[in-house]
C-alpha positions as CSV (number, residue, x, y, z in Angstrom):
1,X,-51.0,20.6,32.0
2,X,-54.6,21.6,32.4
3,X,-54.3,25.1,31.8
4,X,-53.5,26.5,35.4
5,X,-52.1,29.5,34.3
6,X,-55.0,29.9,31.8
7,X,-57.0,29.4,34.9
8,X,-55.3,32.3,35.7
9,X,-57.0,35.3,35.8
10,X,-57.0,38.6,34.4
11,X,-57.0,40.7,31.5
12,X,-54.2,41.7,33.0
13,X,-51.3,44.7,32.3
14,X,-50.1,48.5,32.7
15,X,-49.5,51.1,30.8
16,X,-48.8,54.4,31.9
17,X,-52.4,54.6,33.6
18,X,-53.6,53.5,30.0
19,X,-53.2,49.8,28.7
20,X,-52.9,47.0,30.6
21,X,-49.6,44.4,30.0
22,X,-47.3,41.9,31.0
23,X,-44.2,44.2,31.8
24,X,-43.8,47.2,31.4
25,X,-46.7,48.9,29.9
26,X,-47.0,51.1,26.9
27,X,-46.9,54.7,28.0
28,X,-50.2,57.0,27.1
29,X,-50.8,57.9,23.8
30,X,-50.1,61.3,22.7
31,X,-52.6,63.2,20.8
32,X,-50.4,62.4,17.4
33,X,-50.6,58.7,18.2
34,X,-54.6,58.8,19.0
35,X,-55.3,60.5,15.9
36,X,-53.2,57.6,14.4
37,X,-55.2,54.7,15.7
38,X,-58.5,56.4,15.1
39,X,-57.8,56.3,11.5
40,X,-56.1,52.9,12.1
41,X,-59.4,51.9,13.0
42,X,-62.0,53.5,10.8
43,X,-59.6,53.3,8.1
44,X,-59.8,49.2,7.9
45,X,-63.7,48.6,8.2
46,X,-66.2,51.1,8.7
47,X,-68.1,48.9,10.4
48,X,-65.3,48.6,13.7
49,X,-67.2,50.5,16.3
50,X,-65.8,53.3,18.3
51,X,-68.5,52.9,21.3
52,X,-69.8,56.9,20.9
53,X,-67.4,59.3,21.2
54,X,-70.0,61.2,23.1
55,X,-69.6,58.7,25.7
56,X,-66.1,59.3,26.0
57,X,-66.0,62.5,25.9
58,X,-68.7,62.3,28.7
59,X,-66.1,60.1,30.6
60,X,-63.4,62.6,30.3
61,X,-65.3,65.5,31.4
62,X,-66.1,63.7,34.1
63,X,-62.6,62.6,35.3
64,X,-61.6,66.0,34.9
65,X,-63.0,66.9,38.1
66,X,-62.7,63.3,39.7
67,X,-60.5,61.6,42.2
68,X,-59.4,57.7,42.4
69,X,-61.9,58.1,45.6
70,X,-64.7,59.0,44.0
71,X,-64.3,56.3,41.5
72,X,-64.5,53.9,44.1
73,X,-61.1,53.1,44.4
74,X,-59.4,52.7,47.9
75,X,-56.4,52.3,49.1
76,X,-53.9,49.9,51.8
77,X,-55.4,46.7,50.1
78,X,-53.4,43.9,49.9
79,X,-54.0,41.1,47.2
80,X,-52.0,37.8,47.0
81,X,-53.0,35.2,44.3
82,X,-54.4,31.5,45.2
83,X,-50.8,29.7,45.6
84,X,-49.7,32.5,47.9
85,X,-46.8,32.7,45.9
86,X,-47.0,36.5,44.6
87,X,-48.4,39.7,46.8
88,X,-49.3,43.0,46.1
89,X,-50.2,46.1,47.8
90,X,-51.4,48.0,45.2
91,X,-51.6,52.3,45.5
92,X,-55.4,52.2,44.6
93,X,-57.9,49.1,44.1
94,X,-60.8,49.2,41.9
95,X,-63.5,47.3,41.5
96,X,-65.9,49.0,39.4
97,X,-69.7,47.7,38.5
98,X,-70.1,48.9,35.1
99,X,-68.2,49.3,31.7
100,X,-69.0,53.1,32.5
101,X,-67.2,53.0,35.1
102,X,-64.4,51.4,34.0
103,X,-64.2,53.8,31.3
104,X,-64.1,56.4,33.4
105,X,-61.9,55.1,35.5
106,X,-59.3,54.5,32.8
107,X,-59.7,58.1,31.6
108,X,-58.5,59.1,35.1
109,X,-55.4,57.0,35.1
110,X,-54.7,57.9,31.5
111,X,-54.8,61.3,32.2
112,X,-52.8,61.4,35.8
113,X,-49.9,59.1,33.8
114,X,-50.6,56.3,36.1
115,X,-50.1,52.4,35.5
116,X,-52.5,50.0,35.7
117,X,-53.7,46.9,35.9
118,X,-56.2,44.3,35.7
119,X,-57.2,41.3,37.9
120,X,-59.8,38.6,37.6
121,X,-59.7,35.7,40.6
122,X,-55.6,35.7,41.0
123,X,-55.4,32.3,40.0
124,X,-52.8,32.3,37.8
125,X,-49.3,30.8,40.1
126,X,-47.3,33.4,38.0
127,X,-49.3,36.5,39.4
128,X,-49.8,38.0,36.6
129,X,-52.4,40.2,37.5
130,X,-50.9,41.7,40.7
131,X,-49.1,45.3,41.0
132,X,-48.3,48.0,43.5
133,X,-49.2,50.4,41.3
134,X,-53.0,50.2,41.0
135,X,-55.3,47.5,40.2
136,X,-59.1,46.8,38.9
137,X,-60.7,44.1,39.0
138,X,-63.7,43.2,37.1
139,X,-65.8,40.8,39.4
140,X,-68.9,43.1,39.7
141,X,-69.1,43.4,36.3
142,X,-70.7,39.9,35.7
143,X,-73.8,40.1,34.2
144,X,-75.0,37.1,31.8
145,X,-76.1,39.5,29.1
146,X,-78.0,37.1,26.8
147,X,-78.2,33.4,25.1
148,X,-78.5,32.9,21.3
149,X,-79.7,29.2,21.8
150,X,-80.0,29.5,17.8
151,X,-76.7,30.6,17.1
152,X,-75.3,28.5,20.4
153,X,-73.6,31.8,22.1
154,X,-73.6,33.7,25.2
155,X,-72.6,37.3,25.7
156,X,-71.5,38.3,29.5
157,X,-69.4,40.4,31.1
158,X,-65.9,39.8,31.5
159,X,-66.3,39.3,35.5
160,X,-69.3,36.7,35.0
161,X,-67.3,33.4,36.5
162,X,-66.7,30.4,34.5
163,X,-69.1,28.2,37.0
164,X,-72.0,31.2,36.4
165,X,-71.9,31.1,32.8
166,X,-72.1,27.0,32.8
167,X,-75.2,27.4,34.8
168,X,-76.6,30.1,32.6
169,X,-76.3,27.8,29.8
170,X,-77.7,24.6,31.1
171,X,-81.3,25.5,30.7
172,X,-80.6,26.2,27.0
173,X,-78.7,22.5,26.5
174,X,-75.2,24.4,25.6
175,X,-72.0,24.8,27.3
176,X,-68.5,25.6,27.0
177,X,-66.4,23.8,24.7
178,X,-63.2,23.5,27.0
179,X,-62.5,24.1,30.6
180,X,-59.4,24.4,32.2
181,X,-60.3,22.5,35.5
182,X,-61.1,25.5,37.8
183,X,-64.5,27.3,37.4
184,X,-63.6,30.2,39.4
185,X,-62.3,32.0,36.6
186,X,-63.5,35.3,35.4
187,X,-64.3,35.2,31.5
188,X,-62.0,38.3,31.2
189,X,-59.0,36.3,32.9
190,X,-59.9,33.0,31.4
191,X,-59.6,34.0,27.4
192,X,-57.4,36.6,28.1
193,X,-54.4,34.2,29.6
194,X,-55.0,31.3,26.9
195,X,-56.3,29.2,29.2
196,X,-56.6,25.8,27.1
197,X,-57.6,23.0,29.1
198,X,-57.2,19.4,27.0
199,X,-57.6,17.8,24.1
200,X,-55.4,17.5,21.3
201,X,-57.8,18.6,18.9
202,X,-59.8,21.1,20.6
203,X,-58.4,24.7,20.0
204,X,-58.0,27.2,23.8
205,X,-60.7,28.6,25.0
206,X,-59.7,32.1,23.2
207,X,-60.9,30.4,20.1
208,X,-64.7,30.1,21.3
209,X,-64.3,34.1,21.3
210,X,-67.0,35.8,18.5
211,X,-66.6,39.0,19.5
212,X,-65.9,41.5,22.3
213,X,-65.7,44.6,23.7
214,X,-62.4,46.5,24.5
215,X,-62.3,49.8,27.1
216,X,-59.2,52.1,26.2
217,X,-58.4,55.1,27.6
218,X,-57.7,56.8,24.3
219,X,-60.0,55.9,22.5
220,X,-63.0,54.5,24.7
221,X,-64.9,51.0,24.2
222,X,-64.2,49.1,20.9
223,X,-66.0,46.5,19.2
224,X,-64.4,43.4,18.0
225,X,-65.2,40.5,16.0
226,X,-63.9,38.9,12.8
227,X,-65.7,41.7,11.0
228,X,-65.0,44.6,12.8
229,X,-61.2,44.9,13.1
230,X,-60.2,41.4,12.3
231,X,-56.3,41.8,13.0
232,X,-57.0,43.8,16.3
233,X,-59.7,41.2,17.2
234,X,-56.9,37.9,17.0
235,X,-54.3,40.0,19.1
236,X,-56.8,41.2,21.9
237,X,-58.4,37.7,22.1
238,X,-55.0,36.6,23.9
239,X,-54.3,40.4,25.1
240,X,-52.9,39.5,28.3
241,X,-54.7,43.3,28.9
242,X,-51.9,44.8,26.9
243,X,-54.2,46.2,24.6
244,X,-57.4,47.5,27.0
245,X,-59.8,46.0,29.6
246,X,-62.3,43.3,27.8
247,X,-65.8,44.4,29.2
248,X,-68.3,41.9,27.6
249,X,-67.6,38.6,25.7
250,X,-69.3,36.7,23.2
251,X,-68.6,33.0,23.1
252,X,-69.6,30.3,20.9
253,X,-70.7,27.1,22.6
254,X,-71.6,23.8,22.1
255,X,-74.6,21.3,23.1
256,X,-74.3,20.2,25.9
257,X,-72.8,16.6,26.1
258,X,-71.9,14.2,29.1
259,X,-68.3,12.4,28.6
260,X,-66.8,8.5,30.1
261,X,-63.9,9.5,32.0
262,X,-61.3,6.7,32.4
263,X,-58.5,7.2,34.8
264,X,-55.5,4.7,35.2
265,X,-52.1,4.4,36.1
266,X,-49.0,3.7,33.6
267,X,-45.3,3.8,33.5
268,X,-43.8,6.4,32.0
269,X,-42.3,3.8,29.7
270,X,-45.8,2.8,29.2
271,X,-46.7,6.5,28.5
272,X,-44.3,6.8,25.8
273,X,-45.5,3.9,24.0
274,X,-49.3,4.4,23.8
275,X,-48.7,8.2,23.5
276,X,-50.6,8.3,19.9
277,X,-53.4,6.2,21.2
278,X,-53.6,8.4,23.8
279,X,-54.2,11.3,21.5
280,X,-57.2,10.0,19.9
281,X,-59.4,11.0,22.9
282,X,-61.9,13.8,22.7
283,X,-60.2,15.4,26.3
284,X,-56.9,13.4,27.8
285,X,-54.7,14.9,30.4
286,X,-51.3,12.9,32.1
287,X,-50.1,13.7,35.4
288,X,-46.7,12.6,36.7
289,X,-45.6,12.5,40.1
290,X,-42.2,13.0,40.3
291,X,-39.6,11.3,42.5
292,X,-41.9,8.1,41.4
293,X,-42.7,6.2,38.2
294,X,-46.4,6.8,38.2
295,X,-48.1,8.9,35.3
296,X,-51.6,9.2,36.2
297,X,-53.9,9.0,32.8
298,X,-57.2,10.6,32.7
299,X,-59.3,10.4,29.2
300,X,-62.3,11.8,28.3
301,X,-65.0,11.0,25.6
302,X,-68.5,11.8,24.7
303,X,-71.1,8.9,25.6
304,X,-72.3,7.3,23.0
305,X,-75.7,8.4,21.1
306,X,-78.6,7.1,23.1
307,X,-76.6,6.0,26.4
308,X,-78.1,8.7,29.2
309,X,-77.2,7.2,32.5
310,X,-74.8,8.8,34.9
311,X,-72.2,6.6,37.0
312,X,-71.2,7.4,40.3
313,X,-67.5,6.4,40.8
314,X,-66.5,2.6,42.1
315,X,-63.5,4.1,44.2
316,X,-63.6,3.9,47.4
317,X,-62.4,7.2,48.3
318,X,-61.3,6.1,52.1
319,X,-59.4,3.2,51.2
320,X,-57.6,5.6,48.5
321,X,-56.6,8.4,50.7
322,X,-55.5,5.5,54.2
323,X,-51.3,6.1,52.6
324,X,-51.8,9.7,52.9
325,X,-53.6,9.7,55.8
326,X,-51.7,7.2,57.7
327,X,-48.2,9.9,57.0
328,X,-50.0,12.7,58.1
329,X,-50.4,10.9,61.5
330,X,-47.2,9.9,61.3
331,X,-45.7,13.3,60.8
332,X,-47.7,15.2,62.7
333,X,-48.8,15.4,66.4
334,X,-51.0,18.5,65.7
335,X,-53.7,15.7,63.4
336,X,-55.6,13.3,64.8
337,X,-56.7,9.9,63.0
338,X,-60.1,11.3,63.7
339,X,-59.0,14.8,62.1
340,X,-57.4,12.9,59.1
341,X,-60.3,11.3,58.5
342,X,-62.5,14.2,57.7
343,X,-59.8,15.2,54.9
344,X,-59.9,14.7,51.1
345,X,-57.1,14.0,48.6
346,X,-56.6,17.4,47.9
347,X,-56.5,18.6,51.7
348,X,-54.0,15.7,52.8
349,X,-51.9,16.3,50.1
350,X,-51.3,20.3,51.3
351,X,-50.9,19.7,54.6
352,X,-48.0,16.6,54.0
353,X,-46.2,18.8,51.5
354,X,-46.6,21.8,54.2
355,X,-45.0,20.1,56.6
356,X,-41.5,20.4,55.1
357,X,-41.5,21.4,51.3
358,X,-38.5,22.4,50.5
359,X,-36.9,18.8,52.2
360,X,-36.6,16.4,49.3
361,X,-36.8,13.3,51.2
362,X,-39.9,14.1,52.6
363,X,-41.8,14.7,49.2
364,X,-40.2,11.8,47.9
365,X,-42.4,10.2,50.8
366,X,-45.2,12.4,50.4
367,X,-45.1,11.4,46.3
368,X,-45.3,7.7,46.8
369,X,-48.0,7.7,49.1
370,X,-49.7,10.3,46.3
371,X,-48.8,7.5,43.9
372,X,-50.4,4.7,46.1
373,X,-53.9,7.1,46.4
374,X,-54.0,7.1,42.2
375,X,-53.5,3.4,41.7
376,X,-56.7,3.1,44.4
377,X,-58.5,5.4,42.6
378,X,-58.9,3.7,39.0
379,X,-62.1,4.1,37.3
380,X,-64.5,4.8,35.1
381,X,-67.2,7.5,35.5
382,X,-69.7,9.6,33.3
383,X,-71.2,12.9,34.2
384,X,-71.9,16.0,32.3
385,X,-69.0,17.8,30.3
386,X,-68.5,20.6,32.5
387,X,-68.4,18.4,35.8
388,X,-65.6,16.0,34.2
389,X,-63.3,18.6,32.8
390,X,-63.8,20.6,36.4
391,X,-62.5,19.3,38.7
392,X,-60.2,19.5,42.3
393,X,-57.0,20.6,41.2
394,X,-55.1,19.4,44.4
395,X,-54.9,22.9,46.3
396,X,-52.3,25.7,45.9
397,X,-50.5,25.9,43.4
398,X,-46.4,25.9,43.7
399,X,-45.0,25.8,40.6
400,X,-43.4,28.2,38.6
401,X,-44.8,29.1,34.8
């Protein structure tokens, strides 16, 4: 499991126009319960930042005399997430460009008593970030906002995409620790959801979180790190949104390394036996194909000191894909051969298991000739971290998390 949820996106939640959560959201604070998590919050460090109460008293005068239109929300929007599995037509979208904005934004819906919540990309196939209430989405909030190449970390904002921050890094020899496979991901989504991509020993992404900063609608932006509200900063780091919208993200990286990937094919039998072995790797993922006995077996590790060539793969990617191909003909009058030959794994794959996915004898089909395209596809191949652990997750995703 690579994480596909992780690569979900979305600080993500409700609250009655306040917090952002799962379910249902907690309502607005009354004024009893803000004065109780202001001195919550001074009380345990005086060095956790309220971000100026000048500022938010700046965005509530302002909402005072503002409408969801004027703060660039609009309305009959419809937003489905990558699988096409979930759908949503929220009341009123926004997609604000500042942490200003959002601020103010939130002050508005706090203050009207209205839910709502957050979306980054939708990748996530349980939709977590969709509702018909109202939505905001962070995506032009995606500045890179500086690199401590000393200190190896990045600060961004939380719509800066996963793929956007690996490129801001690359000049500086650093990059992300872990990857969950799809680099569409908005920061905000990606640490919010867990996402934690593989290895055994490498902790989820939320761990490479230093610090960050939290919008609320009662109390404004927050700063938090280890130091500056350490209890609150280990709950919002995998907030799900329930606690605010993350604005800007501090994350610690790592040099930036190239990895041998080795895929092959085993039984499951075969799985269960060499399961430790298989846990010794830096990055290792398995991927069975049901109806079939074929677990897929991809590891990872970094090449060795000195060694800085890059391989291109030995698999021939045409001879790999002819079973998949060949049933798509097959099935289908609407594909040509010449048609089918223009099509990758990935793209074959969707339109076989669109053909009839609910029948279980055509899957079954579908599966072996899947099976058939991994035993092809053996090999060995080296590449920078972030191009290995990326990579083409196969299309939508229909699966239930």
């Amino acid at each position: 499991d690579e994480g596909e949820g992780g690569e979900g996106e979305g600080s993500e939640g409700e609250g009655e126009g306040e917090d952002q959560g799962q379910g249902e959201g907690v309502r607005a604070c009354s004024p009893a319960r803000i004065g109780l998590m202001h001195r919550l919050l001074r009380g345990r460090t005086a060095a956790a930042a309220l971000v100026t109460g000048s500022s938010l008293l700046a965005a509530r005068a302002a909402a005072a005399t503002e409408s969801a239109e004027q703060l660039g929300g609009t309305r009959g929007e419809v937003v489905s997430n990558w699988s096409a599995t979930h759908e949503a037509s929220p009341e009123v979208y926004f997609e604000p460009d500042s942490p200003a904005l959002v601020e103010r934004i939130l002050h508005f819906m706090h203050e009207a008593g209205r839910r709502v919540r957050v979306v980054g990309s939708a990748l996530s196939p349980n939709g977590i970030g969709l509702s018909n209430d109202a939505m905001l989405n962070m995506a032009h909030c995606d500045a890179i906002v500086s690199v401590d190449a000393k200190a190896k970390q990045v600060t961004v904002r939380a719509g800066a995409r996963v793929k956007e921050v690996v490129e801001a890094l690359r000049p500086y020899g650093l990059t992300l620790q872990n990857y969950a496979s799809i680099a569409e991901q908005q920061i905000g989504g990606f640490i919010q959801v867990g996402a934690h991509g593989t290895g055994a020993s490498i902790p989820p992404v939320d761990e490479q979180v230093v610090a960050m900063t939290l919008i609320t609608p009662a109390l404004g932006a927050i700063q938090l790190s280890a130091d500056c509200e350490p209890s609150l900063f280990r709950l919002a780091r995998v907030g799900l949104g329930a606690l605010g919208v993350v604005s800007e993200v501090t994350l610690q990286c790592v040099p930036a390394h190239k990895l041998v990937q080795r895929t092959f094919v085993e039984s499951r039998a075969e799985v269960v036996k060499n399961h430790e072995k298989h846990l010794a790797h830096q990055h290792m993922r398995y991927m069975w194909i049901p109806h079939t006995d074929t677990v897929v077996v991809v590891t990872c590790d970094p090449l060795p000191a000195g060694d800085h060539k890059l391989s291109v793969p030995e698999v021939d990617e045409f001879h790999a894909t002819a079973p998949l191909r060949e049933l798509l003909v097959k099935r289908t009058a609407s594909v040509s051969h010449e048609d089918a030959r223009s099509m990758n794994f990935a793209q074959l794959r969707d339109a076989l298991l669109a053909l009839d996915p609910l029948s279980k004898a055509h899957v079954v089909e579908v599966n072996k000739a899947e099976a058939l395209f991994w035993e092809r596809s053996q090999g060995e191949r080296i590449d920078w971290s972030d191009r290995i652990l990326g990579f083409e997750c196969g299309g939508q995703q229909w699966v239930s998390e």
